[in-house]
N, C-alpha and C positions, 0 to 999 in steps of 0.2 A: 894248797901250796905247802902246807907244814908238813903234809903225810907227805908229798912227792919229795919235800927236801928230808924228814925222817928217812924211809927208804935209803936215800943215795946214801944219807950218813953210815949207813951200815953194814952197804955195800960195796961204796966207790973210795977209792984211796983218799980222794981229796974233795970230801962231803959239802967243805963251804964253797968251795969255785962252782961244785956241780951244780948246787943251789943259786948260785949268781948266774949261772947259764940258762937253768929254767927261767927262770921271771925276763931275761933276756926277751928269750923266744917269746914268751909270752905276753910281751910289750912290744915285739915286731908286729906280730899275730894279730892286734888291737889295733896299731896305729895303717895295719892294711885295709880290713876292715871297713874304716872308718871312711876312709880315703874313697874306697869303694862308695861307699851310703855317698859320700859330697859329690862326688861325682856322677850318681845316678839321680841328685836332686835337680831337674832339669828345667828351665825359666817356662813362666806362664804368660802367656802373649795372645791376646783374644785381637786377631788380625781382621781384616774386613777387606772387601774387594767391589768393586761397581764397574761396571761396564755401559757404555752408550755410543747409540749408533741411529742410521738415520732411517727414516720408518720406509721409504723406499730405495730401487735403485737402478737403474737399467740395465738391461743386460748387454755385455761387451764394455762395461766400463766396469772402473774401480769404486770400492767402497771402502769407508775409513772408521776405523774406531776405538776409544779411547779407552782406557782401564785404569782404575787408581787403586794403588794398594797401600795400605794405611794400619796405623795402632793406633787406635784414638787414644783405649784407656789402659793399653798394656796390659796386667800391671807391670808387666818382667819388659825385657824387651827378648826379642823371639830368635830362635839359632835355626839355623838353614834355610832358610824363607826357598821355594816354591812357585812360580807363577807357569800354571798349565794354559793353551788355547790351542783348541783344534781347530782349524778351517773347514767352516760349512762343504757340503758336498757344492759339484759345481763351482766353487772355488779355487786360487791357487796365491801362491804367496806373490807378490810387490814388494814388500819394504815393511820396515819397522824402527821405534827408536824409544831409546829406553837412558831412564839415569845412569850416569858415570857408576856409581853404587852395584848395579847390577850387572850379571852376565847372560846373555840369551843364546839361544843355537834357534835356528831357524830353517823350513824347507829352502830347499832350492829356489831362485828366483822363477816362475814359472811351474812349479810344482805343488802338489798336495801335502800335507800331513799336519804338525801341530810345531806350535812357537811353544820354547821351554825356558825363561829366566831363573834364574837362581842368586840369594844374595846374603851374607854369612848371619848381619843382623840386625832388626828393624827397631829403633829404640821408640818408648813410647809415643804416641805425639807427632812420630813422623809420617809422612805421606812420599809417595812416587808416582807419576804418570809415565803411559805408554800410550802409542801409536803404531797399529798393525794397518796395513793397507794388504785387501786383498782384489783380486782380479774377478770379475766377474764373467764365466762363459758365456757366450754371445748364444752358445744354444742352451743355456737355460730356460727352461719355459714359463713364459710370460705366466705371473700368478704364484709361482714357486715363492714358496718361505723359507729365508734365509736366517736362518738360529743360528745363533753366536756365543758361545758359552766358555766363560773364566773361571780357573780356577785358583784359591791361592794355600799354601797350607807348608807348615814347619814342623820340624823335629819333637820340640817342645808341647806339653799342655795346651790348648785350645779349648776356654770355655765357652764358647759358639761357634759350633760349627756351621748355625742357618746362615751365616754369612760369608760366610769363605767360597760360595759359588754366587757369579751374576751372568744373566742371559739377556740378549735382545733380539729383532728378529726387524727382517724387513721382506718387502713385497719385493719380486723382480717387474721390470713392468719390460715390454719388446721396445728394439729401438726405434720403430714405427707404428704407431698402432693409431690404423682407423678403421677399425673395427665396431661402430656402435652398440650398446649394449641392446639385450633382448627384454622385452616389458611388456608383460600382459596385465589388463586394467580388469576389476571386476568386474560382475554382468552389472545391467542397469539397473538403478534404484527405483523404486515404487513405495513412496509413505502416504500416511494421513496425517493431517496437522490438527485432526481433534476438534472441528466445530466450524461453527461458521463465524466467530472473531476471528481465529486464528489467523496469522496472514502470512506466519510459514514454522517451521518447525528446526532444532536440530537435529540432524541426521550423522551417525556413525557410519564409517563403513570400511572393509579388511583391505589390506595395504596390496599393491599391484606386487606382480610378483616379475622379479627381476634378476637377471643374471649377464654378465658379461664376460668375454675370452681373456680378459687379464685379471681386470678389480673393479669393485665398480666406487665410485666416492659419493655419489647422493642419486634418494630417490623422491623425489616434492611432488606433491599433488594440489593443484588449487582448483577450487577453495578446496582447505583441508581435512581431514575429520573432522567430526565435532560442532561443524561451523551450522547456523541456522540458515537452512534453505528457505527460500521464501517459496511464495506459493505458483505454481508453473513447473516448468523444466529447466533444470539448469546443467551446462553441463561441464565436468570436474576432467581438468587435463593432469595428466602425469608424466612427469619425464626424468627417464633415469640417466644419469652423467658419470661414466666412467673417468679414471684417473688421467686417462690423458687428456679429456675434454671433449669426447664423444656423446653427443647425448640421441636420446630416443624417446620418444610420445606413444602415446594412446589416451586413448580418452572412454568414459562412459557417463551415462546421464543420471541424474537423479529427479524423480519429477514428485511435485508433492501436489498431491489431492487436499481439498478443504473434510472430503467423509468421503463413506461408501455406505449403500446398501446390497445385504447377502438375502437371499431368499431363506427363510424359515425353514422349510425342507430339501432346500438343494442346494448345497451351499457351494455350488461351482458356477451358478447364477450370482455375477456380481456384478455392479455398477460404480465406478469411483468417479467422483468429483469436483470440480473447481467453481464455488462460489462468484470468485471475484473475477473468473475469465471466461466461464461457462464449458470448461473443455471436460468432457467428459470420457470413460475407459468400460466398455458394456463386455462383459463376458456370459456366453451363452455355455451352459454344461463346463465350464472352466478355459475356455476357448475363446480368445478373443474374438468378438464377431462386428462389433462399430466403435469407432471413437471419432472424434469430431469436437464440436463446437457451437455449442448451443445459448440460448435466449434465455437469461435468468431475470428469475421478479422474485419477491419477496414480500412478505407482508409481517412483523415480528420477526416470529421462530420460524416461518415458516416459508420455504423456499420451493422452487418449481424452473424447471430445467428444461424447453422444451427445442427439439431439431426437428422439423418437419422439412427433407429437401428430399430431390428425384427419386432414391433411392433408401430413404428408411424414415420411420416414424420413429421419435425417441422424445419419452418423457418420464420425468424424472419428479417426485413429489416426496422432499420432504418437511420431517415437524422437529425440530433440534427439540423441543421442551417435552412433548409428548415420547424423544427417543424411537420415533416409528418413522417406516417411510413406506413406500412402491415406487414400482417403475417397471416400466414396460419397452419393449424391441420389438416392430415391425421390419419387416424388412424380406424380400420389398414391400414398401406399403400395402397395406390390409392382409399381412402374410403374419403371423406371430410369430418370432424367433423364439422371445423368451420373458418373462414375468416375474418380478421379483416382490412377495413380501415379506418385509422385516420388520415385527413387532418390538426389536429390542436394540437398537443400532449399537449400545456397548458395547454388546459381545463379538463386533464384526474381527473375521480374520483379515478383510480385505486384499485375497489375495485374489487378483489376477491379471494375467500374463502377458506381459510390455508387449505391442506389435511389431515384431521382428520387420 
């Protein structure tokens, strides 16, 4: 400032005015500036937004849902506030309603696009709800997800932005549907319950598979996984029930054997059985070849299984304590189908295959 006002003194007629003119300028200069800086310090307002709607909803009718836009903690309160919603495809606008506070443009009654609110400024603390209704196309197809996505957002700072979007979604379901669902039940169960106390076991087993034309809401199976089967066949119903009230069955069995014995060298000869019912499952080379219903006696450990009628010989001999057993398949009588001995009944795989 001294050299700029030096200079004039020695050049301008009138050296002290000159000098009162610089610092002039140079205190316009500042106080612009500044003005600037205050005016591009712009309020911080961490806004939030929620949206909810209903988890279904038919198709050819309306659906409704609500948005709240809110500062809980500010800290500023917010300038130009923002509220975006597009309307789902299949969609078209009905109606909407909003705080005196705000201004919205909306599609056409009957038409597609997006609702737009705008509102100058949300001070901390405060809250607004809305109400959008839209139309749902009657040829929407049953099953269809309907997403519905807010948005809210302002001029200003925004120290979170995970909140300024919220979505929800619904099922379309048809204005008639009786259509039952489709359900296939596993194959039939086949266990052993591990001895001769045993008097029945739990059985696990994978879930029916299921599918319907719109949605489905439950699939129940009784009795359920998990549960102890007693000792026989018993047999597990499932039924799948779609959203409108459609249900569907099947079923498969599950049968539990007290043991088995496998043949030591052929292990496609098996024999499974029920101590306490005498029902017994003979497979010859892995092949079902008799089951039936036989005469049990016992003495200790040791149990004996015998069916002598028109058509096959079948006997059955085991030792629970000794782990060993035999058993033999006539059939027809004095014909030998098949032979089984098993010196270690532990390691049985016991498999063989239900009679279709």
């Amino acid at each position: 400032m001294k050299s700029i006002c030096s200079t004039l003194e020695q050049e301008l007629v009138s050296p002290r005015a000159a000098c009162r003119g610089v610092g002039l300028l140079v205190t316009l200069f500042a106080m612009f500036f500044l003005g600037l800086a205050s005016t591009a310090r712009a309020q911080t307002a961490d806004l939030t937004i929620s949206k909810s709607g209903p988890a279904t909803v038919t198709a050819g009718t309306n659906i409704t849902y609500t948005v709240t836009v809110a500062s809980p903690a500010g800290p500023q309160a917010s300038e130009q506030a923002t509220l975006t919603d597009a309307l789902p495809p299949g969609t078209s606008f009905v109606s909407e309603t909003h705080d005196a506070a705000w201004s919205c443009t909306t599609p056409g009654v009957g038409l597609a696009g997006a609702i737009t609110c705008t509102t100058g400024v949300i001070q901390p603390g405060q809250s607004f709800s809305f109400t959008f209704v839209f139309d749902v196309g009657s040829n929407v197809a049953c099953g269809t997800i309907l997403t519905n996505t807010a948005t809210i957002s302002h001029t200003g700072p925004d120290p979170n932005l995970s909140n300024n979007t919220s979505s929800t979604s619904a099922t379309v379901m048809s204005a008639v549907d009786t259509t039952p669902p489709s359900i296939t039940c596993p194959a039939n169960i086949t266990v052993t319950s591990g001895g001769a106390g045993a008097t029945g076991t739990v059985v696990t087993y994978p879930a029916p598979q299921a599918s319907d034309n719109c949605s489905l809401m439950s699939v129940v199976c009784t009795p359920p996984s998990g549960s102890t089967f007693s000792a026989g066949t018993t047999t597990v119903t499932c039924t799948a029930t779609d959203t409108a009230g459609n249900p569907a069955t099947c079923s498969f069995s599950v049968t539990v054997f007290s043991s088995c014995l496998q043949d030591d060298s052929n292990a496609g000869n098996v024999v499974l059985f029920n101590l306490s019912t005498g029902e017994y499952r003979f497979c010859c080379g892995g092949v079902v070849s008799a089951s039936g219903i036989g005469t049990v006696s016992g003495v200790g450990s040791t149990f004996t299984i015998q069916h002598y009628s028109g058509d096959r010989r079948v006997l059955i001999k085991v030792d629970f304590a000794a782990k060993r057993g035999t058993a033999s398949l006539q059939k027809p009588p004095g014909t030998i189908k098949c032979t089984i001995m098993d010196r270690d009944i532990s390691n049985n795989s016991c498999a063989c295959a239900p009679v279709m």
